[in-house]
LODRENDREN-759661 format. One record per atom (N, C-alpha, C, CB): residue in three letters; x, y, z; atom name. Coordinates in steps of 0.02 Angstrom, whole numbers. Glycine has a CB too. Layout:
<bapas>
     r        X        Y        Z    a
   ala        X        Y        Z   CA
...
</bapas>
This chain:
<bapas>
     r        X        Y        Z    a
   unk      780     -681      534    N
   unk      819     -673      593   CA
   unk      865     -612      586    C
   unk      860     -736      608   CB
   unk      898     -599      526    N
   unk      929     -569      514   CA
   unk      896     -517      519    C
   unk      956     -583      473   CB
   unk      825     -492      495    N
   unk      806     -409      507   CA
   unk      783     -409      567    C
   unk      749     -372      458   CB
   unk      791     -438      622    N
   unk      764     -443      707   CA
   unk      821     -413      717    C
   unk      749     -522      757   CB
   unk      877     -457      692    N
   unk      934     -414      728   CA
   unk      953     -348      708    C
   unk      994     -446      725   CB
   unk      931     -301      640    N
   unk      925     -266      612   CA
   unk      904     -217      663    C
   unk      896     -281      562   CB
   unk      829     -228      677    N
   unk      784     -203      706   CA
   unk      796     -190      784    C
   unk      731     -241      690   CB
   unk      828     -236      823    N
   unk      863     -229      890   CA
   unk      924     -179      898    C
   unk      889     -296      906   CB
   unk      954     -183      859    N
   unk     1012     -132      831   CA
   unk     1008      -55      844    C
   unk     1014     -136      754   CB
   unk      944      -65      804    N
   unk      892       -7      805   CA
   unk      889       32      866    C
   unk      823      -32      794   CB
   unk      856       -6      903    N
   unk      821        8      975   CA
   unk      875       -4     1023    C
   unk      753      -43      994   CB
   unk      936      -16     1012    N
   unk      976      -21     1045   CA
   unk      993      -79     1099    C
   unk      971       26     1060   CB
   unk      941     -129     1093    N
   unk      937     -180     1153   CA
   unk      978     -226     1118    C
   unk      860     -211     1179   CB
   unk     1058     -216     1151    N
   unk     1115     -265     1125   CA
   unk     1126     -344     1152    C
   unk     1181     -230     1141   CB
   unk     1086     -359     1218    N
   unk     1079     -395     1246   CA
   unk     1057     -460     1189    C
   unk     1042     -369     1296   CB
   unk      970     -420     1167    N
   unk      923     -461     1132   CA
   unk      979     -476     1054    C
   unk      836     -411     1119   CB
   unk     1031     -429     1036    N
   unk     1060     -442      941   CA
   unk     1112     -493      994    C
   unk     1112     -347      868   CB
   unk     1126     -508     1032    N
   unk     1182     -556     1061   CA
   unk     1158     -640     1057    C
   unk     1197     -533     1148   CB
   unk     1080     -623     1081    N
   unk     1064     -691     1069   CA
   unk     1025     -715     1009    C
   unk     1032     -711     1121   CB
   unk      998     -661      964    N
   unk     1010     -668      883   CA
   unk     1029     -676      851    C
   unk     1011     -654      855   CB
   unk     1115     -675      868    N
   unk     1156     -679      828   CA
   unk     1187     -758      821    C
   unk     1197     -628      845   CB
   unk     1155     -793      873    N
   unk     1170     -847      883   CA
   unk     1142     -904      798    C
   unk     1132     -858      961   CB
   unk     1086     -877      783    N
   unk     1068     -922      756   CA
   unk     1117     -909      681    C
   unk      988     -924      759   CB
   unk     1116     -854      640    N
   unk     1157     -844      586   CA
   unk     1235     -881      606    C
   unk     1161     -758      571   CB
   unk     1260     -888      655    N
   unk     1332     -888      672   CA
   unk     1321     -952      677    C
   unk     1366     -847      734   CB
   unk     1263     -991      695    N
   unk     1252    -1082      680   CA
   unk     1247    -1083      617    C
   unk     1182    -1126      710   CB
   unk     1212    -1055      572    N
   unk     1221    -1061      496   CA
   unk     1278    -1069      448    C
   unk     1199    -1016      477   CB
   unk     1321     -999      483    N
   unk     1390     -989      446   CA
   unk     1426    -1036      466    C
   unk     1427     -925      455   CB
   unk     1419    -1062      541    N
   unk     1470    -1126      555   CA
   unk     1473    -1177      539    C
   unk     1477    -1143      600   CB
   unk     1412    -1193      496    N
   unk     1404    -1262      467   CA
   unk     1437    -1263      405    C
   unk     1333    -1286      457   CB
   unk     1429    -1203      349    N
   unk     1475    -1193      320   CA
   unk     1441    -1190      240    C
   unk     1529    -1244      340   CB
   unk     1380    -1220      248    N
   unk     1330    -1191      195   CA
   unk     1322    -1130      179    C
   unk     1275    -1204      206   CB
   unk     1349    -1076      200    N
   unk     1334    -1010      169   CA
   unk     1381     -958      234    C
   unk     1230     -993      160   CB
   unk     1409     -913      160    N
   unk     1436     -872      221   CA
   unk     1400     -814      244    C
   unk     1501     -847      206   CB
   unk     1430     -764      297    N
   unk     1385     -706      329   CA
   unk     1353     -655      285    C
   unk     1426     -666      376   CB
   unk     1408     -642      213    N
   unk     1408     -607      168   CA
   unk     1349     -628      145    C
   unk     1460     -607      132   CB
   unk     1339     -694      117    N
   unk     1275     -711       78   CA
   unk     1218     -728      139    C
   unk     1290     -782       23   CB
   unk     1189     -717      180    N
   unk     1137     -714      224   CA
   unk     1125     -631      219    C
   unk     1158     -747      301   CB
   unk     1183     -586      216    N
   unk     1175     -536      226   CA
   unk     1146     -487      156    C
   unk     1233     -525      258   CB
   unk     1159     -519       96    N
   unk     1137     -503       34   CA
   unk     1075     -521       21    C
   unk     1172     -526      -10   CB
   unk     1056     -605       37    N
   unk     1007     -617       38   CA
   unk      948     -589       84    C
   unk     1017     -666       38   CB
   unk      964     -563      131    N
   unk      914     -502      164   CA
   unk      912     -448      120    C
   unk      939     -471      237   CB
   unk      954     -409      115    N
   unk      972     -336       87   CA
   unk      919     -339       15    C
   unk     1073     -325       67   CB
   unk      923     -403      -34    N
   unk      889     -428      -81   CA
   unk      813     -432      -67    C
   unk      918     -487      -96   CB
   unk      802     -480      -27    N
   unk      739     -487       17   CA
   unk      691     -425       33    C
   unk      763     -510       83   CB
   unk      729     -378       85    N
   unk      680     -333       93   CA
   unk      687     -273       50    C
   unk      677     -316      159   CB
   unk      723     -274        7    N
   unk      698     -207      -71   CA
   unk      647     -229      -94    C
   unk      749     -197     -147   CB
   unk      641     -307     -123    N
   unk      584     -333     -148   CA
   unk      528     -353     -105    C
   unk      601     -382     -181   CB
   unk      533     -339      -29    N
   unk      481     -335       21   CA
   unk      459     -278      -19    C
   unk      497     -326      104   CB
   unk      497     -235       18    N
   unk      478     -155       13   CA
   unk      411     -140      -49    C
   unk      561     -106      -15   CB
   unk      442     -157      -86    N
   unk      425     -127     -165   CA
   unk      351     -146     -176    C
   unk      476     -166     -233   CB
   unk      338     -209     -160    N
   unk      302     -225     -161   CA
   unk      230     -204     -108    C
   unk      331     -269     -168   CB
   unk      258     -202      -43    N
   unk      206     -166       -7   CA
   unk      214      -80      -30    C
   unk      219     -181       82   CB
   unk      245      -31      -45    N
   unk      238       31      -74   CA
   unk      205       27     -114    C
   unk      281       59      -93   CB
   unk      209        1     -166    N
   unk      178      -20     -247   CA
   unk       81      -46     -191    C
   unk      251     -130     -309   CB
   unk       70      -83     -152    N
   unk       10     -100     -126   CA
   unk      -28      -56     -100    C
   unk       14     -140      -87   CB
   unk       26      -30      -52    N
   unk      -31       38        1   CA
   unk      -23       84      -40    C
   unk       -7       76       91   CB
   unk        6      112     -103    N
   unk       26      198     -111   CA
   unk      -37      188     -195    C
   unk      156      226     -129   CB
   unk      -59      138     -198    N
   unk     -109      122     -262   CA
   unk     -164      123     -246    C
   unk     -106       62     -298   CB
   unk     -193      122     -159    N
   unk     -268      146     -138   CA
   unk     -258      203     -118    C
   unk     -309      109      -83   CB
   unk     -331      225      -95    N
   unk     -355      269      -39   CA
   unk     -424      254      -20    C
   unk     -351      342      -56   CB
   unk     -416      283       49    N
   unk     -495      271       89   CA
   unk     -511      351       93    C
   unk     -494      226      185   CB
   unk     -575      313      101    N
   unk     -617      366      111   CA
   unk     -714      357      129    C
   unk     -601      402       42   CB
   unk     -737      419      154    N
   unk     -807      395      164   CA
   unk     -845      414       99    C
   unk     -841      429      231   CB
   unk     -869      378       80    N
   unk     -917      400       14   CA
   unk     -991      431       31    C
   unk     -934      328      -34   CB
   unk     -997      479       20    N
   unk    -1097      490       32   CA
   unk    -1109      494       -8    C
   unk    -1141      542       63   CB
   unk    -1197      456       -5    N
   unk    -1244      465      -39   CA
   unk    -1287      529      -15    C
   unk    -1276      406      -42   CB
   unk    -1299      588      -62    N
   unk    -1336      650      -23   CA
   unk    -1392      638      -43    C
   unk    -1317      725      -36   CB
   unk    -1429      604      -66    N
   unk    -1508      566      -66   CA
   unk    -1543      579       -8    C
   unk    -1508      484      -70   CB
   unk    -1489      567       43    N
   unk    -1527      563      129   CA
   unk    -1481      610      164    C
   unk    -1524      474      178   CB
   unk    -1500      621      206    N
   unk    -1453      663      254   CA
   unk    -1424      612      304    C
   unk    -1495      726      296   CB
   unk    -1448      561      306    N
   unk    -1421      489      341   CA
   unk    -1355      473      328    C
   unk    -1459      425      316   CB
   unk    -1320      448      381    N
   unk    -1258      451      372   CA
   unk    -1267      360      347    C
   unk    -1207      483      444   CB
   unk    -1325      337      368    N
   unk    -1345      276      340   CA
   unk    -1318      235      267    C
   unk    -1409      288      335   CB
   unk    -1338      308      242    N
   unk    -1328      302      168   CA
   unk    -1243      308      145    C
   unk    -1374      366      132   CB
   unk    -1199      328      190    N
   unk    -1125      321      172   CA
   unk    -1093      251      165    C
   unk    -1086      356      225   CB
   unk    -1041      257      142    N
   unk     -994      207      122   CA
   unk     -931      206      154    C
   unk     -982      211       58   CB
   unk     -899      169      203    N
   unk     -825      160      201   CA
   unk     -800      130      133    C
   unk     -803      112      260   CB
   unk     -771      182       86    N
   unk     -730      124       41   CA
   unk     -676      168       28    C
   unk     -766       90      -36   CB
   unk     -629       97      -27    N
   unk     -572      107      -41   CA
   unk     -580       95     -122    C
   unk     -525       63        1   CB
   unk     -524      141     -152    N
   unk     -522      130     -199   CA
   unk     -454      109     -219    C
   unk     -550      171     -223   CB
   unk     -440       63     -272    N
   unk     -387       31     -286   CA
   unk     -354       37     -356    C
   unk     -404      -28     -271   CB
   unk     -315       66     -379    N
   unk     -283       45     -447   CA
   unk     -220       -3     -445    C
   unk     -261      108     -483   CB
   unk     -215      -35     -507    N
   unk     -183      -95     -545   CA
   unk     -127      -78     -562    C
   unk     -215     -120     -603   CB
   unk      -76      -41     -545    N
   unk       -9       13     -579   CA
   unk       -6      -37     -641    C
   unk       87       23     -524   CB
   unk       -9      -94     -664    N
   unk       16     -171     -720   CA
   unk      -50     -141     -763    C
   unk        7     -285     -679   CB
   unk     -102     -153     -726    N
   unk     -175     -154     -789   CA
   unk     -214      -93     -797    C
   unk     -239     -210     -770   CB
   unk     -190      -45     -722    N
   unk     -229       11     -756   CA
   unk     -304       19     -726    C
   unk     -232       -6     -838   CB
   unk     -331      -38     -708    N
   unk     -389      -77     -664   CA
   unk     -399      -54     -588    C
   unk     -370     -160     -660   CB
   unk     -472       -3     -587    N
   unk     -511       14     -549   CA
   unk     -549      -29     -491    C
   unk     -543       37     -587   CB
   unk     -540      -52     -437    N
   unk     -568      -66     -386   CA
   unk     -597      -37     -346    C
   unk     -545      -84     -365   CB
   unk     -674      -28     -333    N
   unk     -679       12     -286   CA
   unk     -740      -42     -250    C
   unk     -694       95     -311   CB
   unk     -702      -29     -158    N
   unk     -739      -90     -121   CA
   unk     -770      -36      -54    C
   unk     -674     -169      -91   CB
   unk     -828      -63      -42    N
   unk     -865       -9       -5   CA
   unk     -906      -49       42    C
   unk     -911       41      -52   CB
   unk     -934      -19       90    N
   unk     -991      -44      111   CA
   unk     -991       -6      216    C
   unk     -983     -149       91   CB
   unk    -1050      -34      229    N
   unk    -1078       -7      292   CA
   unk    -1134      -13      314    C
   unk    -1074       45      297   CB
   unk    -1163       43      343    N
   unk    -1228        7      375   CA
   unk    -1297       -7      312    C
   unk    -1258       67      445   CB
   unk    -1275       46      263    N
   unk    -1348       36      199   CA
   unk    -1331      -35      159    C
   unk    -1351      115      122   CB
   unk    -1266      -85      159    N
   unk    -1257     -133      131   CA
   unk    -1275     -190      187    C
   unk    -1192     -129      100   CB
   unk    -1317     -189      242    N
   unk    -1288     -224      312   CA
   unk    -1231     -252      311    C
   unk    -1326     -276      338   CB
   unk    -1190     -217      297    N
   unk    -1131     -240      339   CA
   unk    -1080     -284      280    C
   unk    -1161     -294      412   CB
   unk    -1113     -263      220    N
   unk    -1090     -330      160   CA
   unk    -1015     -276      129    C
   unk    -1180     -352       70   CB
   unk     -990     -310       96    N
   unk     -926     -277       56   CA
   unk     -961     -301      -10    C
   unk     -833     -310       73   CB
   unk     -955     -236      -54    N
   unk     -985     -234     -120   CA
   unk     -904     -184     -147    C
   unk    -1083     -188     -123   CB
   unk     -906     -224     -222    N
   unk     -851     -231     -263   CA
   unk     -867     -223     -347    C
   unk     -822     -301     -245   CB
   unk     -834     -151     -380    N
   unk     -845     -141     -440   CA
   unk     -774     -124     -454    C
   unk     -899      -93     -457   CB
   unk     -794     -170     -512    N
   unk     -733     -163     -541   CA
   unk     -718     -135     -607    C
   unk     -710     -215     -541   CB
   unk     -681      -83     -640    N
   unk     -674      -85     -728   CA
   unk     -613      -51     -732    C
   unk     -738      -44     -780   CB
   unk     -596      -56     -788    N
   unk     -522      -41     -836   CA
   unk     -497       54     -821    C
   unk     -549      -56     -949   CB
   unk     -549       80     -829    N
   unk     -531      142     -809   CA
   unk     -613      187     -753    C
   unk     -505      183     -896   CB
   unk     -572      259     -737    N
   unk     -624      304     -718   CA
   unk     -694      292     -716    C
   unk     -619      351     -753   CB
   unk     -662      310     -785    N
   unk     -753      327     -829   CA
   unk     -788      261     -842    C
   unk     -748      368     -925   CB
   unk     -750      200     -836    N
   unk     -793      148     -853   CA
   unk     -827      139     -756    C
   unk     -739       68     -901   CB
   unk     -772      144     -721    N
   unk     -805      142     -638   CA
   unk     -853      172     -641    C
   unk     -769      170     -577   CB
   unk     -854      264     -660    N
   unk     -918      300     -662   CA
   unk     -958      281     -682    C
   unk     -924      346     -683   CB
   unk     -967      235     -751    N
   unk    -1034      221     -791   CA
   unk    -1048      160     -722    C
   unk    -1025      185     -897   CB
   unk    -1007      112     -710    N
   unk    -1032       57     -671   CA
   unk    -1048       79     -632    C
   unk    -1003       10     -653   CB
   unk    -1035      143     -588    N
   unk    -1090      175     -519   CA
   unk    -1166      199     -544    C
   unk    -1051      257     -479   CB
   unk    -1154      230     -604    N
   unk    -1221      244     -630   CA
   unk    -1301      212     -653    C
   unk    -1202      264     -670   CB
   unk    -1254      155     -683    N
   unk    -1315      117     -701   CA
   unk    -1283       62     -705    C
   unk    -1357      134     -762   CB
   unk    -1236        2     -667    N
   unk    -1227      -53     -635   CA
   unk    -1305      -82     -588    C
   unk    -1160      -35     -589   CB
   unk    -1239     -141     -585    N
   unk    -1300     -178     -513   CA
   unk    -1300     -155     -455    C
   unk    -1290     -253     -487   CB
   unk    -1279      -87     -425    N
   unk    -1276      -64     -358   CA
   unk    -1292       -2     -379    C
   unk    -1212      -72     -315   CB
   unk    -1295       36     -434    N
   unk    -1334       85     -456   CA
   unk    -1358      138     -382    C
   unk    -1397       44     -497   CB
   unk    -1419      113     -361    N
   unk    -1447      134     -290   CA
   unk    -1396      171     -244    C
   unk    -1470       68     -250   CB
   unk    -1335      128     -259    N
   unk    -1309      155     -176   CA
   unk    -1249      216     -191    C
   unk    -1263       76     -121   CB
   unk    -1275      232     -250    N
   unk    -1231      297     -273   CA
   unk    -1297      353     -310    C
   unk    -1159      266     -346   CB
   unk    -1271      411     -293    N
   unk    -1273      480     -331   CA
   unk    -1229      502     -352    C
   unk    -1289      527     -305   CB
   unk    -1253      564     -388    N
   unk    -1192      605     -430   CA
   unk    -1138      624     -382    C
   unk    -1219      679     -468   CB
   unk    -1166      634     -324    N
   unk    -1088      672     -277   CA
   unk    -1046      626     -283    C
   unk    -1089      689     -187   CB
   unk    -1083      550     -261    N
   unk    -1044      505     -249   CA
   unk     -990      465     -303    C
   unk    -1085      468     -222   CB
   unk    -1003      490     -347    N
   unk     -974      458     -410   CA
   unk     -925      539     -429    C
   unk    -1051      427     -481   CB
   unk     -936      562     -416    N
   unk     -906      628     -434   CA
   unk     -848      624     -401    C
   unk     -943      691     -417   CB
   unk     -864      592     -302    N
   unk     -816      584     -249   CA
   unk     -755      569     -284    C
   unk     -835      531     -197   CB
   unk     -791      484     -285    N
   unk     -759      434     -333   CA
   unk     -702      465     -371    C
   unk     -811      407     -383   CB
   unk     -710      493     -420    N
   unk     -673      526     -486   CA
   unk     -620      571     -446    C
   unk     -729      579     -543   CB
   unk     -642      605     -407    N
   unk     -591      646     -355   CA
   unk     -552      616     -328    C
   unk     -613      678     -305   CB
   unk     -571      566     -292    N
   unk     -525      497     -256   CA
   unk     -476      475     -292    C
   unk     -563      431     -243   CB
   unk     -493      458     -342    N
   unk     -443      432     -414   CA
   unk     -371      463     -418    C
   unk     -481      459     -493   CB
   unk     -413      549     -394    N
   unk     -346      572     -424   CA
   unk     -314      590     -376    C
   unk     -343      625     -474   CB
   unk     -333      575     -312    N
   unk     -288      572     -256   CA
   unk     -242      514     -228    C
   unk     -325      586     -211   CB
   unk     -241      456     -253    N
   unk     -209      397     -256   CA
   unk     -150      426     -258    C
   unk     -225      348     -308   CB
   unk     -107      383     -197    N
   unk      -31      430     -196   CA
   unk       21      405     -257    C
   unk       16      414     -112   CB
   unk       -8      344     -294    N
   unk       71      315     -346   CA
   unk       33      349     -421    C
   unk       90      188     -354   CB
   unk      -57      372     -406    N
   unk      -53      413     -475   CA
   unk      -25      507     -468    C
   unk     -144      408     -509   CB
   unk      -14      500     -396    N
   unk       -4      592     -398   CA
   unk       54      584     -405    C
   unk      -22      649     -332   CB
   unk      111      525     -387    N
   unk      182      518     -408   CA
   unk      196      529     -454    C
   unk      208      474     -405   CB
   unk      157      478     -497    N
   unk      158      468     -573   CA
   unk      169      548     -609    C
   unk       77      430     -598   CB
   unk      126      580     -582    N
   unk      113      627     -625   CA
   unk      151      676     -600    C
   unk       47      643     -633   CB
   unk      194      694     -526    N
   unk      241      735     -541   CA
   unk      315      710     -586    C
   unk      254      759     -477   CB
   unk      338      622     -590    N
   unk      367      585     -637   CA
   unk      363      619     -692    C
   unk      344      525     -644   CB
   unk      304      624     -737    N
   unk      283      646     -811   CA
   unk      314      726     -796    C
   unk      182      639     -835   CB
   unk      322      764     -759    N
   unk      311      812     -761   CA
   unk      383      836     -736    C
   unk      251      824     -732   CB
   unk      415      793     -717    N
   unk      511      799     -717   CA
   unk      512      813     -658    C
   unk      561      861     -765   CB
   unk      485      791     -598    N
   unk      474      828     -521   CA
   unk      529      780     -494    C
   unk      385      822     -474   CB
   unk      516      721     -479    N
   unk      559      648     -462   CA
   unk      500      617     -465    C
   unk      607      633     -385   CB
   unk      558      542     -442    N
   unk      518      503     -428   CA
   unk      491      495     -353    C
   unk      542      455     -452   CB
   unk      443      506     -335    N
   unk      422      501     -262   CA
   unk      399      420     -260    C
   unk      355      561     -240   CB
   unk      403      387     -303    N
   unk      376      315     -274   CA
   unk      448      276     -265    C
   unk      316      269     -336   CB
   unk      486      269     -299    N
   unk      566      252     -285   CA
   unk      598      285     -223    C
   unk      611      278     -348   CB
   unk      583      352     -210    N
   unk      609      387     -172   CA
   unk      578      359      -87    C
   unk      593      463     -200   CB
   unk      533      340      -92    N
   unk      488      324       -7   CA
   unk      525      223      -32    C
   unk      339      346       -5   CB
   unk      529      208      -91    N
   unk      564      126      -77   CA
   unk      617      130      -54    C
   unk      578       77     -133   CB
   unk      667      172      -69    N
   unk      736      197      -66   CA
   unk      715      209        3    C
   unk      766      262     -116   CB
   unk      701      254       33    N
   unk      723      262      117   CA
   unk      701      201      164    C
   unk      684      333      153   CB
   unk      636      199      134    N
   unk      607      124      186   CA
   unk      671       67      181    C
   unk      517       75      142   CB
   unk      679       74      127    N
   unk      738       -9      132   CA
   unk      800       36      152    C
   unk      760      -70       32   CB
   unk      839       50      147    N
   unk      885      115      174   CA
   unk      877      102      271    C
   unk      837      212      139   CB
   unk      826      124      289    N
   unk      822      113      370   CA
   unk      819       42      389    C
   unk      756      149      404   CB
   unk      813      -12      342    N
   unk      805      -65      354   CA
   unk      868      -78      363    C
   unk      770      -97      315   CB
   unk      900      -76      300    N
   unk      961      -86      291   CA
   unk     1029      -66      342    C
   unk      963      -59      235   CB
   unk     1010       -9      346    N
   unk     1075       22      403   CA
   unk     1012       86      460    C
   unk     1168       91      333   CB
   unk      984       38      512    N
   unk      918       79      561   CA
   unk      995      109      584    C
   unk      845       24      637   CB
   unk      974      183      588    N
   unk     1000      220      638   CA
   unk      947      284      661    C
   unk     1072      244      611   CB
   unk      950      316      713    N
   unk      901      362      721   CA
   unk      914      431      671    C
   unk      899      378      798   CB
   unk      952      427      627    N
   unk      983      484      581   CA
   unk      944      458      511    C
   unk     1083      484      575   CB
   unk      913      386      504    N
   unk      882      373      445   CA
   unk      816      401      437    C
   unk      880      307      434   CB
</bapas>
């Protein structure tokens, strides 16, 4: 309730935070918790929202995969590829019209073990060298490993830095955030 009214604030419709505000102000009046602690316990809440969806979307990327076997676009892939920031662990989930329509899923510890599993795995077929090559390119376009690596490299942190503003506009929406 508390980030509705956040979010109304926002957009300026004072009408709608008037009758939002109703429900926190039944809370605090009962006397179980004051405004302060509803208001921490959000502030708490959505950093560890945040973090968690940044840390989710900024560890894939999409993309179309081809197979140049065919000139068929038949032979492409919608997939995504996924890393583990904890394990380090390669996901890559694909599929389209050459899978009918199925979602096919390889998984291994690093790169080069994904590459060998495109090569001579159980889906073998639905890759070539471009496509595994793609692959390897993809890898290194993942936005929390290109972070990473301006991190190593004393640039900042760009993955703290996009948690920091997202919770930041949450925290205090103004059109200046």
């Amino acid at each position: 309730m508390f980030q509705e009214i956040q979010i109304l604030r926002f957009l300026g419709d004072n009408v709608a935070v008037s009758r939002h505000e109703v429900v926190p102000q039944w809370i605090t009046d009962r006397g179980n918790v004051t405004r302060a602690e509803v208001e921490t316990f959000y502030r708490n809440g959505i950093r560890g929202f945040i973090t968690e969806i940044v840390d989710e979307e900024f560890n894939k990327v999409s993309f179309l995969l081809e197979n140049s076997n065919t000139y068929s676009r038949a032979r492409s892939h919608n997939a995504v590829l996924t890393r583990n920031p904890q394990t380090g662990q390669y996901i890559l989930s694909y599929g389209g019209t050459y899978t009918n329509g199925e979602t096919r899923t390889i998984i291994s510890s690093s790169v080069d073990e994904l590459s060998s599993a495109m090569r001579t795995g159980q889906y073998r077929t639905d890759f070539d060298q471009i496509g595994i090559d793609a692959v390897r390119s993809q890898a290194q376009l993942i936005p929390a490993v290109v972070y990473a690596d301006w991190k190593a490299r004393e640039l900042g942190d760009g993955m703290e830095l996009i948690k920091e503003t997202i919770t930041y506009f949450y925290l205090n929406p103004n059109s200046n955030a």
